[in-house]
C-alpha positions in Angstrom: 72.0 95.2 111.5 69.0 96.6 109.5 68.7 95.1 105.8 69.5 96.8 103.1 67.4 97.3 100.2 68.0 96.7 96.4 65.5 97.6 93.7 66.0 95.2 90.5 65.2 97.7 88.2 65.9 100.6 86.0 62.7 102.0 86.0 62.6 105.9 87.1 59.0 105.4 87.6 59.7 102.8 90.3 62.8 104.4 91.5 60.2 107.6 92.2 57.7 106.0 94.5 59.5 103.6 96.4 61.4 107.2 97.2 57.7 108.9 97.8 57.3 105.7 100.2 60.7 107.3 102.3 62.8 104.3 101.2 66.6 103.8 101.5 67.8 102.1 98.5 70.4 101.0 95.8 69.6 100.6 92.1 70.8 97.1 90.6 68.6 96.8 87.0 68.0 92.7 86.1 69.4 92.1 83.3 68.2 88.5 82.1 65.7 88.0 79.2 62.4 88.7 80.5 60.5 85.6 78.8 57.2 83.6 81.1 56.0 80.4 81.0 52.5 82.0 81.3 50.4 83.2 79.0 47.7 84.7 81.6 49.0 88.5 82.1 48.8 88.0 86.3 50.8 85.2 86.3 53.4 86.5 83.8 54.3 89.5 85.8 54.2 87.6 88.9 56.8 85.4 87.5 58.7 88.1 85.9 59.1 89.7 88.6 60.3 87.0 91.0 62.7 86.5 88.3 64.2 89.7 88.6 64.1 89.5 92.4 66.1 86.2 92.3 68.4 87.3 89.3 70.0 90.1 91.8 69.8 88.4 94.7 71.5 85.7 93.8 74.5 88.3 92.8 74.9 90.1 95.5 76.3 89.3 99.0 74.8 91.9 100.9 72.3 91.2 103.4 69.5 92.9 102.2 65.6 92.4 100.1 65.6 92.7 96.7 62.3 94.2 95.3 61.1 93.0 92.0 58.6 94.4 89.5 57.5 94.0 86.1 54.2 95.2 84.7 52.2 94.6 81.2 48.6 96.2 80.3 46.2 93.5 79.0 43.1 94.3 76.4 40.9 92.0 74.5 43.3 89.0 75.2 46.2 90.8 74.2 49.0 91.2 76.5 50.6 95.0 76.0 54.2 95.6 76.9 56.7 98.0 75.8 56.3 98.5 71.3 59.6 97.7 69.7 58.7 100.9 67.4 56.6 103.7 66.6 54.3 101.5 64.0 53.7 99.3 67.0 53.4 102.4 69.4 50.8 103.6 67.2 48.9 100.1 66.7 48.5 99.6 70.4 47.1 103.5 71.5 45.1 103.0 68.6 43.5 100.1 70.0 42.7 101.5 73.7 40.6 104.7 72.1 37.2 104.4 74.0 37.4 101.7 76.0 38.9 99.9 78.8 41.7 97.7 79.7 43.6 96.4 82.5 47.0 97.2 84.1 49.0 94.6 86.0 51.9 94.8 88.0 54.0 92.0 89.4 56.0 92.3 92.9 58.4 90.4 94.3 60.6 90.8 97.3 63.5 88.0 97.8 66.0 87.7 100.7 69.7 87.5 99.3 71.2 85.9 102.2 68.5 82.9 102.0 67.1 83.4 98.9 64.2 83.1 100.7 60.5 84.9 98.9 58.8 87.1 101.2 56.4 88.6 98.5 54.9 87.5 95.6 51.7 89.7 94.3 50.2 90.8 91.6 48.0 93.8 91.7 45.4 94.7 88.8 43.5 98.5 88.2 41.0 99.3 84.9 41.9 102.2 83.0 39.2 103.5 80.8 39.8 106.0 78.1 38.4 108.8 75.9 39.2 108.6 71.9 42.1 110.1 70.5 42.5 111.2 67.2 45.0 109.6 64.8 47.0 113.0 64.6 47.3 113.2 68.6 48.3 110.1 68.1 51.3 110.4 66.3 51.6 114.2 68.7 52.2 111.7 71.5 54.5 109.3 70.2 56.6 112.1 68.4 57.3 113.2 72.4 58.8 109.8 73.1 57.4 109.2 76.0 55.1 106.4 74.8 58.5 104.0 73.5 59.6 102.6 77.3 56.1 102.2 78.6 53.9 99.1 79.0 50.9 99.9 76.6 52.9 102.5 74.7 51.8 105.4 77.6 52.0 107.2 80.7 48.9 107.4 83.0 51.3 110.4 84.5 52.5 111.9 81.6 51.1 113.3 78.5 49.0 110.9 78.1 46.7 112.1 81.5 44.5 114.4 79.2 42.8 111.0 77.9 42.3 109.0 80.6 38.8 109.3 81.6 39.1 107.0 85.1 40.6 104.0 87.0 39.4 101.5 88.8 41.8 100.4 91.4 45.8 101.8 92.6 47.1 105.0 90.4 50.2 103.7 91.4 50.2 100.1 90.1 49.5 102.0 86.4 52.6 104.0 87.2 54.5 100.5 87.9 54.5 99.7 91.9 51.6 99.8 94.0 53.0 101.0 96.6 50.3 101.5 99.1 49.3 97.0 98.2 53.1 96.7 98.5 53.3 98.2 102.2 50.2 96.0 103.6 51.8 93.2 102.3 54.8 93.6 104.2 53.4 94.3 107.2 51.0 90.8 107.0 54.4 89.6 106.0 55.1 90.7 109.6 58.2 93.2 108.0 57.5 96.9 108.6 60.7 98.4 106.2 58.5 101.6 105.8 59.0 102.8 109.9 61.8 104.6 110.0 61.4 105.5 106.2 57.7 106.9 106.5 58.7 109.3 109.1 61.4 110.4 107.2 59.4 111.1 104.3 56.4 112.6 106.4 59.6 115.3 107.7 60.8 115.8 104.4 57.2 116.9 102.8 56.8 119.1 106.0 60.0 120.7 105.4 59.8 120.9 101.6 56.2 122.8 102.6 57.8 125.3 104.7 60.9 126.3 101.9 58.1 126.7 99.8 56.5 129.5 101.6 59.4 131.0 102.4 59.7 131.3 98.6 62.3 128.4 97.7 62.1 125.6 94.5 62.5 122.3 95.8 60.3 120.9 92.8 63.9 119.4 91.2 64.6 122.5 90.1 66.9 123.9 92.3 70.0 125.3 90.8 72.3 123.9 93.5 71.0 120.3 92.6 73.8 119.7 89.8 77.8 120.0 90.4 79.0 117.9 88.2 78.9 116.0 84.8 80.2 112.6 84.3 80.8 112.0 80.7 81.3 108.4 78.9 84.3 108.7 76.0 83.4 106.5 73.3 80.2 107.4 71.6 79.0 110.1 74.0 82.1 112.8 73.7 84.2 111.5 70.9 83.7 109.4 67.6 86.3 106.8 68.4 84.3 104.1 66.9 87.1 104.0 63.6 90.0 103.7 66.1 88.7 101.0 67.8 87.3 98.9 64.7 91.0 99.8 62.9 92.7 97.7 65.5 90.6 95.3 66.1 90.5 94.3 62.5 94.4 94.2 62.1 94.7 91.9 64.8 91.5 89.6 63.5 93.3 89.1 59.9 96.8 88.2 62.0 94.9 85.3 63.0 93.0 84.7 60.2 89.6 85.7 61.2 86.8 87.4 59.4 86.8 91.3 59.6 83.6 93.2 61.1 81.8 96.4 59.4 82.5 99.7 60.8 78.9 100.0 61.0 78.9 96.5 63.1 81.7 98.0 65.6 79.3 100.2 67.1 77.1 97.7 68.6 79.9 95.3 69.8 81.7 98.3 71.8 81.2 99.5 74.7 81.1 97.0 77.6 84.8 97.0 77.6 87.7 95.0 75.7 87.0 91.0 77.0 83.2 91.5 75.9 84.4 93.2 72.7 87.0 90.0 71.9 83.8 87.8 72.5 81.8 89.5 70.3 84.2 89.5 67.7 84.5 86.0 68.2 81.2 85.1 68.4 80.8 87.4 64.6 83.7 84.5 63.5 81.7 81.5 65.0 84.9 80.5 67.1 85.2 80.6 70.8 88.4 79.1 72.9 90.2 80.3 76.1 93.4 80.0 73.7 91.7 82.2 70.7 90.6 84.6 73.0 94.0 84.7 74.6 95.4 85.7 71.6 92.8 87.8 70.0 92.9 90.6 73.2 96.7 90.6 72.9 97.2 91.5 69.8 94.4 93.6 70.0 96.0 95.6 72.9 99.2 95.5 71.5 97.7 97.4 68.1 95.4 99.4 70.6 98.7 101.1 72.4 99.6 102.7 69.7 96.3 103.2 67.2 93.9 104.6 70.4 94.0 108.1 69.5 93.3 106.9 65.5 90.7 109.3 64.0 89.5 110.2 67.2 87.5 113.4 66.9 85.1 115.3 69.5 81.9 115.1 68.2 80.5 119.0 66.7 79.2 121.0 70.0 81.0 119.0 72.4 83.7 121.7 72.7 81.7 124.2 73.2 79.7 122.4 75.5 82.5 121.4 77.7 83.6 125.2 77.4 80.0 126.7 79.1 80.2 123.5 81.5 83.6 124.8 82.8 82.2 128.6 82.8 79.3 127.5 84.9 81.7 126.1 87.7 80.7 122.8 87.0 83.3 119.7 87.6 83.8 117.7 84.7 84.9 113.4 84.9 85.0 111.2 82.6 84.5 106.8 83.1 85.2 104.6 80.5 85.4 101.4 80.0 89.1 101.5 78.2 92.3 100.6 79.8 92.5 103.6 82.3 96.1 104.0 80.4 94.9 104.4 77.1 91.2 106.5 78.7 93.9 109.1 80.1 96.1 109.0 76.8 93.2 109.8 74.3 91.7 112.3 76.5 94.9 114.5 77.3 95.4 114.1 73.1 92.3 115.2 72.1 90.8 118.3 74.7 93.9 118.7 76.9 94.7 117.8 80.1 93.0 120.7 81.8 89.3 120.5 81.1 88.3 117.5 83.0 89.5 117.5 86.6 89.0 113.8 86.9 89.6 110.8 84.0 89.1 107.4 84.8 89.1 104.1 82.5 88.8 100.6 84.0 91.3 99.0 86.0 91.7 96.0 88.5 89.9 98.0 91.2 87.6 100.0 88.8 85.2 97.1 87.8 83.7 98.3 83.8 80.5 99.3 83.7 77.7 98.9 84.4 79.2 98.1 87.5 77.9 102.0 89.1 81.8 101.9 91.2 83.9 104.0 88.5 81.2 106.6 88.2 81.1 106.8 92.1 84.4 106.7 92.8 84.9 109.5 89.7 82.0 111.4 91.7 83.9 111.5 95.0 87.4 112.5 93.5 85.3 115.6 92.2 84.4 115.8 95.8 80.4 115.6 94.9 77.5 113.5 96.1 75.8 111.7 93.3 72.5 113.1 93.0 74.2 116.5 92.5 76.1 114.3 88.7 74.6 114.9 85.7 76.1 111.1 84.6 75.9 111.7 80.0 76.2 108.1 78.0 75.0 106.8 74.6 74.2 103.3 75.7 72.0 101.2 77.4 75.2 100.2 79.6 75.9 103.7 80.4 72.0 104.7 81.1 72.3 101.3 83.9 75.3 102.6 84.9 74.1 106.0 85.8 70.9 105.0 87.2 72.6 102.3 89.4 74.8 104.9 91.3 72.0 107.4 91.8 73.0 109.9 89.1 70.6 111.9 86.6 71.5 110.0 83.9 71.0 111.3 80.0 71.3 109.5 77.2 73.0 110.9 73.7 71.4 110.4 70.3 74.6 111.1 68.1 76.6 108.0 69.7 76.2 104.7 69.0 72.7 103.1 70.2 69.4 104.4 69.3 66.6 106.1 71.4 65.1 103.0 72.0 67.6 100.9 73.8 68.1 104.1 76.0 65.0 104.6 76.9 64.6 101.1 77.9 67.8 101.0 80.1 66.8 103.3 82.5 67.4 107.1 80.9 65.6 109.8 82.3 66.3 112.2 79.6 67.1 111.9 76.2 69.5 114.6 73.8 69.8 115.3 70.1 72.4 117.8 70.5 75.4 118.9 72.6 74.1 122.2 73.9 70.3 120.7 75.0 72.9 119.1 78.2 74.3 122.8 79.1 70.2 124.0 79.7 69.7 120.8 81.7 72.8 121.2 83.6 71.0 125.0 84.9 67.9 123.0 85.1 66.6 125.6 82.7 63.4 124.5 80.9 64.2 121.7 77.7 
């Protein structure tokens, strides 16, 4: 049986051309902290992105390679990877004005039935750039492309009016150098790319011959998007006071410290055990029999306070409203009890706007496990790249990435731009009706 393949990141910049390359693969993003024991920039992204490799192989039990990548840009000893913020988006452009720096990227490939490492690389190309100006500067980084990029840019992006030349693989800028990747492989004495690279060859033939005939296959195509897959909390309703309500009633039964509303909305999310744990954790208490205890009486004050406050956030209404008029089919996955997912839901919009409502049960693994979003996407009866999958946090943007979705992240949930952009989002909201022009792939 031919091996699968698993790609250990979120990245839609890797995701893009290892798919240019004619690849077959799942998404599973590594999750661990992404800390070397190297200070040299090769060797950290070498390591890095064994790590990865390992980190998913050793979780799945699929026979199959898992590809791992990680890359940093170096200049003047400093090692460049992704700012934390603007002011350090700004700092690092700032410095690359004029000049000339490196751009590593680390590739690993690991066999998770053996564990075995068939590739370990680093490649290396010199970017050199013309000066910006301090106001196109601050142009760029207002676009937010610059916040989930090593270096704070993209050699493809915006960014591509300043870059003056490379030295070495376009690609490995991007974040894979693919063509370095492939001659690897085949010294490795592996050709994955056989069956892939005259698949891909086909496609670009066919794409060239819709094209004269007058057809958009540039991801465009109105036919590409069927459905929407919406998270609840945070993304289509403000349930964060219903949630922190409860969980603060059954805290004081057992004598624990209460948490901020404020607070609530980073611990939610990931589902009630890893809720309980983080409330725990707030108290500095952890035991099997506390825990116990704490999600019962949490669930038992949950039953009946779910639907507490719980208020669609302004436009989502109306959004849902020009959704349904378009024909598309609406779901919903959340990581509630599938009980009290369907109970809120039918409270708040009805019980005849979404055609499919699921919350997480014993066979519905939470998030970012990608199963409930699948399994939501076949009960509409749609593929998943024809999902628009519509989240507030990082564990949705994994989620939706991970099961081959078009995944947006929401700025009027819980989490901020930057942990979106981080985990994987390719598109990023400020309002309701920006996801009913992307849904008609009009221009955004």
């Amino acid at each position: 049986m031919k091996k699968k393949l698993i790609l250990a990141s979120a990245s839609p910049r890797r995701k893009e051309l290892l798919e240019q390359m004619g690849l077959s693969f799942s998404i599973c993003p590594a999750c661990g902290e992404e800390e070397s024991s190297f200070h040299e920039p090769e060797d950290m992204v070498k390591e890095l992105a064994l790590k990865k490799a390992r980190e998913i192989a050793a979780q799945t039990e699929e026979d199959a390679f898992v590809i791992g990548s990680d890359t940093v840009v170096a200049f003047q000893g400093e090692i460049l990877g992704k700012p934390v913020d603007e002011e350090d988006a700004f700092r690092m452009l700032k410095s690359l004005q004029g000049a000339s720096h490196m751009v590593y990227t680390g590739v690993a490939v690991v066999d998770a039935r053996t564990g075995d490492v068939l590739l370990n690389f680093v490649d290396g190309t010199k970017v050199s750039m013309y000066p910006m100006t301090e106001e196109w500067i601050h142009r760029y980084i207002e676009t937010g492309e610059p916040m989930d990029k090593a270096g704070a840019y993209a050699i493809q992006g915006g960014c591509s009016l300043w870059i003056k030349g490379i030295e070495g693989a376009y690609s490995t800028v991007v974040g894979f150098p693919t063509a370095r990747f492939y001659q690897e492989l085949l010294k490795a004495g592996v050709d994955l790319l056989g069956e892939g690279l005259q698949s891909s060859l086909s496609r670009a033939d066919f794409n060239k011959k819709e094209k004269r005939k007058g057809f958009n296959l540039s991801g465009k195509d109105r036919s590409m998007y069927q459905a929407c897959i919406f998270d609840f909390d945070g993304t289509l309703c403000d349930s964060v006071e219903s949630i922190a309500v409860c969980a603060n009633h059954a805290l004081r039964d057992l004598g624990l410290k209460e948490v901020s509303l404020a607070d609530y909305k980073l611990l939610v999310g990931d589902g009630v055990n890893m809720l309980v744990k983080r409330l725990l954790c707030q108290n500095g208490k952890e035991s099997q029999e506390l825990f116990d205890s704490l999600k019962a009486r949490y669930m038992e004050y949950f039953q009946e306070g779910c639907r507490y406050h719980v208020t669609p956030y302004p436009g989502i209404v109306e959004l849902l409203e020009e959704l349904k008029g378009l024909g598309a089919k609406l779901g919903v996955i959340s990581n509630k009890p599938h009980a009290n997912t369907v109970d809120v839901i039918e409270q708040v919009f009805g019980d005849e706007i979404f055609d499919w409502v699921q919350g997480q049960t014993e066979e519905i693994p939470r998030k970012p496990d990608p199963a409930g979003a699948l399994y939501t996407a076949r009960r509409l009866g749609v593929s998943p790249k024809e999902c628009l999958y519509i989240g507030d946090t990082g564990t949705d943007m994994k989620t939706g990435t991970a099961a081959g979705m078009y995944t947006v992240g929401v700025l009027w949930g819980f989490r901020d731009r930057k942990e979106l952009q981080e985990t994987g989002a390719m598109e990023i909201v400020e309002e309701p009706s920006q996801l009913g022009r992307i849904y008609q792939n009009k221009d955004r």
